[in-house]
VOGU-3710 file (C-alpha; in Angstrom, 3 decimals, decimal comma):
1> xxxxxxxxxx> -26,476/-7,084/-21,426  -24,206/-10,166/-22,291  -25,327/-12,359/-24,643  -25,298/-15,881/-23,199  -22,327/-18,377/-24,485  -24,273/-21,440/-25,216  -22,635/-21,872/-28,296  -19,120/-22,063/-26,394  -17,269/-25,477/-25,151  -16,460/-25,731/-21,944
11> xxxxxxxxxx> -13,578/-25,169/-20,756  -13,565/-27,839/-17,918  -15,367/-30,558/-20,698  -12,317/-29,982/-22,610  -9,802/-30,339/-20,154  -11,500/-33,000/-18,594  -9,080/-35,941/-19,120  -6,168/-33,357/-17,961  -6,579/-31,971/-14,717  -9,560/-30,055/-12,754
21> xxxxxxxxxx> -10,494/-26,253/-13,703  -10,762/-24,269/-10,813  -11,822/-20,823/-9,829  -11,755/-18,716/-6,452  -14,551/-17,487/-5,584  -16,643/-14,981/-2,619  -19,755/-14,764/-2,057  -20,498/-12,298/-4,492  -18,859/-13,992/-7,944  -20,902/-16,932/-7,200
31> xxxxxxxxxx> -23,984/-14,972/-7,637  -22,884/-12,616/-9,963  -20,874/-14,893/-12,037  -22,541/-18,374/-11,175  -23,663/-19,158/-14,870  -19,700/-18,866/-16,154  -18,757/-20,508/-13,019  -21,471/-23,326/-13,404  -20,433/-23,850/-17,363  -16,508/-23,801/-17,156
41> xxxxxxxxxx> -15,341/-24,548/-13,869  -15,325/-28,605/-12,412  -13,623/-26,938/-8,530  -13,581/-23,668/-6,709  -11,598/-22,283/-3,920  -12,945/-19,819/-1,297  -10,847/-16,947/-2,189  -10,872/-16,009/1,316  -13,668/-17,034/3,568  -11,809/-19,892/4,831
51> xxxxxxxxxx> -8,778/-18,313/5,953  -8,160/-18,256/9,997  -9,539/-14,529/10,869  -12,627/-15,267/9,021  -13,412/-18,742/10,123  -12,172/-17,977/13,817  -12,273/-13,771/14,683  -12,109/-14,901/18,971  -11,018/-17,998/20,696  -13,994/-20,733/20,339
61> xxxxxxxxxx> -16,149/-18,094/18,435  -16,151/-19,767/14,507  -17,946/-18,042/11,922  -18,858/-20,697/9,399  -21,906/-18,941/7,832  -19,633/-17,656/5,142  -17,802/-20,785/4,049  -20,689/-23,015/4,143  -22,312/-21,058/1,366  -19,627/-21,482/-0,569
71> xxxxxxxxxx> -19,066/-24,808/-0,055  -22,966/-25,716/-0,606  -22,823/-23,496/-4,062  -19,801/-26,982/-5,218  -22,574/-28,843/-3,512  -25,187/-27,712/-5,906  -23,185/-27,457/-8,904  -21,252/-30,498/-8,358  -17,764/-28,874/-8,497  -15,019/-30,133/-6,295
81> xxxxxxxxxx> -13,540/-28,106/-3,109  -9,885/-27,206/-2,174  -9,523/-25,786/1,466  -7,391/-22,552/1,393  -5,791/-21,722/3,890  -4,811/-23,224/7,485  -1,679/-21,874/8,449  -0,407/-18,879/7,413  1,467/-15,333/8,637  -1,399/-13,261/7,106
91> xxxxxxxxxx> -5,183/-13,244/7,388  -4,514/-15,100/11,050  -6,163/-12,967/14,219  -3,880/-11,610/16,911  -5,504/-13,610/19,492  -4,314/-16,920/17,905  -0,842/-15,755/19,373  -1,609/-13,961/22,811  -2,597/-15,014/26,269  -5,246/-13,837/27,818
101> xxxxxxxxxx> -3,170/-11,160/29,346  -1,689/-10,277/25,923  1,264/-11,503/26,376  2,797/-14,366/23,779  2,080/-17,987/24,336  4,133/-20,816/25,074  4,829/-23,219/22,100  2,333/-26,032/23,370  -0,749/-23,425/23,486  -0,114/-22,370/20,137
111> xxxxxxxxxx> 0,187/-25,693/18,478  -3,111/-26,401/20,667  -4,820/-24,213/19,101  -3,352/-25,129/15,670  -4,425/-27,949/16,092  -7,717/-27,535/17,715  -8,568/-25,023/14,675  -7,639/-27,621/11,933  -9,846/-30,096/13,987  -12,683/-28,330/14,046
121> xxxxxxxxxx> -13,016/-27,085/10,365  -11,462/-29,742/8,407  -13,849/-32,123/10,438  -16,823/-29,599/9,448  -16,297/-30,460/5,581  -14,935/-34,047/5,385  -16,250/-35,451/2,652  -16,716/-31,528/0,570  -13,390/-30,628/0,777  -11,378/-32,855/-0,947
131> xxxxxxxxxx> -7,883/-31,039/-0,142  -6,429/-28,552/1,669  -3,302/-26,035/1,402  -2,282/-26,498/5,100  0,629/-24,360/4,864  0,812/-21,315/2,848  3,881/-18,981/2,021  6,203/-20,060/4,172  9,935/-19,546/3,229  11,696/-16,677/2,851
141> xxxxxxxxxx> 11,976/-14,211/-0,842  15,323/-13,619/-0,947  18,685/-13,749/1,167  20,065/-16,528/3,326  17,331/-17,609/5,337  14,759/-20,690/4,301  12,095/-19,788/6,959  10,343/-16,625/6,584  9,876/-14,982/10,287  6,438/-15,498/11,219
151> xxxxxxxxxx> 4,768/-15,918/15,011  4,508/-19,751/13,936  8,039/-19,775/13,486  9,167/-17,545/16,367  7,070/-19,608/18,868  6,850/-22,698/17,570  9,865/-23,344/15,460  10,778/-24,730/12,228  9,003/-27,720/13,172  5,446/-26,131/13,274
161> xxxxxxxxxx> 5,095/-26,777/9,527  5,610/-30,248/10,024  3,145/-30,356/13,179  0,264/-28,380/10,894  0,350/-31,191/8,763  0,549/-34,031/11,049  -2,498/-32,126/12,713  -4,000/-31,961/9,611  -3,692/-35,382/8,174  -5,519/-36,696/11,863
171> xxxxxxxxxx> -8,433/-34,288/11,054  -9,107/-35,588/7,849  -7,011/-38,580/6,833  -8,502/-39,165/2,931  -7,915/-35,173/2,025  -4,992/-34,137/0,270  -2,416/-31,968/1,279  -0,310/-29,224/0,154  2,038/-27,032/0,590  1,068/-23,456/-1,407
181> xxxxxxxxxx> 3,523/-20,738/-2,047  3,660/-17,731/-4,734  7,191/-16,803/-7,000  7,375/-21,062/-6,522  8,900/-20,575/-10,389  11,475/-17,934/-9,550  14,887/-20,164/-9,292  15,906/-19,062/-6,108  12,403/-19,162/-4,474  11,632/-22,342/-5,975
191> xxxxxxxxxx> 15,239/-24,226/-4,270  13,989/-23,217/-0,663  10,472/-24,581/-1,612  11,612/-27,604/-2,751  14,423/-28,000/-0,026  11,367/-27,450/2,315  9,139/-29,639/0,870  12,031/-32,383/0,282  12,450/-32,163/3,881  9,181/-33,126/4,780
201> xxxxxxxxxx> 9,044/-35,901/2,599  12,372/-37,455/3,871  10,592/-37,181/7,619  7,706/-39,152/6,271  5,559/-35,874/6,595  1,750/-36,397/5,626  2,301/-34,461/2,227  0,510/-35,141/-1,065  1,547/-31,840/-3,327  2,416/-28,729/-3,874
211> xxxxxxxxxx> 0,399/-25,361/-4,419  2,265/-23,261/-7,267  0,085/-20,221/-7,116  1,143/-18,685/-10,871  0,298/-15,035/-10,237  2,451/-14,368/-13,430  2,096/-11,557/-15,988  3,343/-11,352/-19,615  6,891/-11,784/-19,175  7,372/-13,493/-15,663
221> xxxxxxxxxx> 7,816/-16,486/-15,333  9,516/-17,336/-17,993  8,185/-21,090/-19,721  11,308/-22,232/-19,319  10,843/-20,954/-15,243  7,651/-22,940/-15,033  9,020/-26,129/-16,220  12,080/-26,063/-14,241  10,308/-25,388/-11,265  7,076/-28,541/-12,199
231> xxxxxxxxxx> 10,033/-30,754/-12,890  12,198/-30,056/-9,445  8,421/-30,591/-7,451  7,731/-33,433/-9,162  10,668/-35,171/-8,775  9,789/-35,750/-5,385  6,943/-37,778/-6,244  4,138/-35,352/-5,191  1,129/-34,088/-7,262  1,305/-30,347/-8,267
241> xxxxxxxxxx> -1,856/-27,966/-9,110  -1,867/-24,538/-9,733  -3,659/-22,843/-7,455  -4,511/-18,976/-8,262  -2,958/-18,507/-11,796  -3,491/-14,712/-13,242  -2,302/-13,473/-16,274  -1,336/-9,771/-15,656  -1,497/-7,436/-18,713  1,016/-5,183/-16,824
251> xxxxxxxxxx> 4,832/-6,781/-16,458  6,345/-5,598/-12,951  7,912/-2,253/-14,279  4,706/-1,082/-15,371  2,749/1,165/-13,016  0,677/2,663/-15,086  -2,290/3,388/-13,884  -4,534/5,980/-17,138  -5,895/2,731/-18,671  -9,413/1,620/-19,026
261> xxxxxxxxxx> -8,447/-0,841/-21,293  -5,706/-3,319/-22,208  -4,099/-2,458/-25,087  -3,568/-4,461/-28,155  -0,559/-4,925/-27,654  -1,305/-6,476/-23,951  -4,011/-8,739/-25,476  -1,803/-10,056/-28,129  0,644/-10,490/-25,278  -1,607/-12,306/-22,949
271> xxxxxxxxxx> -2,972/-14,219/-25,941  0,129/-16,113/-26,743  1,243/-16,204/-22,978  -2,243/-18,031/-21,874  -1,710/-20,288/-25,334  1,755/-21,183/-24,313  1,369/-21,869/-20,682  -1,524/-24,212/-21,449  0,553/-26,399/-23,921  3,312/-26,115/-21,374
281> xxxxxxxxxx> 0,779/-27,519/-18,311  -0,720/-30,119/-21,045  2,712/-32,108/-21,164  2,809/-32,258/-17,447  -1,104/-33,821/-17,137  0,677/-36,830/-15,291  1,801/-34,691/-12,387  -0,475/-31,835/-12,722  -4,175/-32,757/-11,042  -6,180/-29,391/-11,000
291> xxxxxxxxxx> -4,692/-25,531/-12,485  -6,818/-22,909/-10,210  -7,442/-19,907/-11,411  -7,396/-16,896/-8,798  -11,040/-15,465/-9,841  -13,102/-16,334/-13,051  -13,623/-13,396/-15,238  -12,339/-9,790/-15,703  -14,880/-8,210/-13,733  -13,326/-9,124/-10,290
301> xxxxxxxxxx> -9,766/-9,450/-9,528  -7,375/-9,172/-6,457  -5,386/-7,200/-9,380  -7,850/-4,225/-9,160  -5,727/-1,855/-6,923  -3,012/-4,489/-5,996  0,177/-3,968/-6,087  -0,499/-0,464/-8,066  -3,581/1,516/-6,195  -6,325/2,919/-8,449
311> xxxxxxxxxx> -5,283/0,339/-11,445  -7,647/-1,957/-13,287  -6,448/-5,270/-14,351  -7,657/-7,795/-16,976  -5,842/-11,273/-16,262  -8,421/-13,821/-17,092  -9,989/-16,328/-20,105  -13,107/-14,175/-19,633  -13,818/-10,428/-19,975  -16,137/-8,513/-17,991
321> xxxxxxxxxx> -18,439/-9,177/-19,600  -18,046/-12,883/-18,917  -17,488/-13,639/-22,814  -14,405/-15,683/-23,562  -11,333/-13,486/-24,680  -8,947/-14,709/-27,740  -7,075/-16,264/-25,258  -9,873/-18,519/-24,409  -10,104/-19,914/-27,755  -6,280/-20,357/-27,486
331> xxxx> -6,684/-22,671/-24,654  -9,434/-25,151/-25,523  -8,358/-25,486/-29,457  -5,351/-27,420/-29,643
//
């Protein structure tokens, strides 16, 4: 059995004149890990019980049980909420873009229902959720293109982005919102992100920040990546957070999969690569309001399976034991 950490600071006391700690959570880590989450963390994110196929599986039909749980667990503990996600390519029912005959709708029934959606679940937790990434992932990887082809895109158009967050700024008009997107330090990704987001902010936009989600690993991004990319966003005059930062212990040409462990090497690694990115986010507290993690502690990760199937992953503060790692200690004594 784990011994209890009473003994340890807290990692949100300490960074509580930075910016928020936050951790994603499902109904499962905030049972099995609510005493970590309760101790360390100030704000949690529903990891994905708030995303459109959850919240609304048929036209009309919403499915809130799930979400409210969550979002009376930052009730109870009195941790701060974001909203994750509204609009997005993935996670979003095929109904959303098909008439009742299957065949596509027109552009005005689809931002209806955009907008009806946003209505009806922002409205639900005004006042617990105190900002929301209204538009996830939307630009393109690589090549040419800005957009990334989507059904929002194809039916819509490039304007829908704008729309979502018009939509969402009359559904709740004091939350905050962003625009979240992942490889946000890679310098090509992070020019259409900010050519995006600079467009939305010349058009007077409702925008408040932006999401960089910082699923790095040991190598990538590199520090001087990361505060290229927090420099170019803020420049525009919006917050930032980070919003589901992971440490992977395995750098993208790794595929290993024989390890039931991280090696030494790997901890030392992550060590100085959790120790570094903190002192890097620490300059930037003026800009930088909350850094996310994307789970809590070792014992539950997206990174079990993903992007390598049968692989276990260790990319957190906390082992799985919920006990704080060496790069824990790195991060709160400074």
């Amino acid at each position: 059995m784990a011994k209890t950490s009473v003994e340890v600071s807290s990692l949100q006391k300490v960074y509580e004149s930075y910016f928020n700690i936050g951790a994603a959570v499902n109904l499962r880590t905030i049972e099995t890990q609510q005493n970590l989450l309760a101790k360390h963390f100030n704000s949690i994110t529903a990891e994905n019980d708030m995303k459109f196929e959850l919240l609304q599986p048929e036209e009309g039909k919403f499915t809130f049980e799930r979400a409210d749980k969550l979002a009376a667990f930052a009730q109870t503990h009195r941790m701060k909420m974001r909203g994750h996600t509204l609009v997005w390519h993935n996670q979003t029912p095929d109904w959303v873009f098909e008439n009742s005959n299957g065949e596509q709708v027109t552009r005005d029934q689809l931002l209806q229902r955009m907008k009806d959606h946003m209505n009806t679940v922002m409205q639900r937790y005004k006042g617990q959720i105190y900002c929301w990434d209204v538009v996830n992932e939307a630009v393109t990887d690589e090549g040419p293109e800005l957009y990334r082809k989507t059904n929002w895109l194809d039916i819509i158009g490039e304007d829908y982005i704008e729309k979502a967050f018009e939509f969402a700024h009359a559904a709740d008009p004091d939350a905050l919102l962003f625009y979240n997107d992942y490889n946000e330090s890679n310098p090509g990704k992070r020019e259409k992100i900010y050519q995006l987001v600079k467009s939305l902010v010349d058009k007077g936009v409702p925008i408040h920040g932006v999401g960089l989600q910082a699923h790095w690993n040991l190598t990538n991004s590199s520090l001087e990546d990361i505060r290229a990319a927090i420099e170019r966003y803020a420049s525009l005059g919006l917050k930032l957070q980070l919003t589901e930062l992971d440490i992977s212990v395995f750098n993208h040409e790794d595929k290993r999969t024989d390890l039931i462990e991280p090696t030494a090497e790997m901890i030392e690694l992550q060590t100085q690569r959790y120790q570094q990115v903190f002192e890097l986010l620490r300059e930037y507290r003026g800009v930088i309001t909350a850094v996310t993690f994307w789970g809590a502690a070792d014992d539950y990760t997206w990174l079990n399976d993903f992007p390598v199937r049968g692989r276990k992953n260790w990319p957190f503060l906390f082992d799985e034991n919920h006990q704080p790692k060496e790069a824990f200690w790195k991060v709160i004594n400074f």
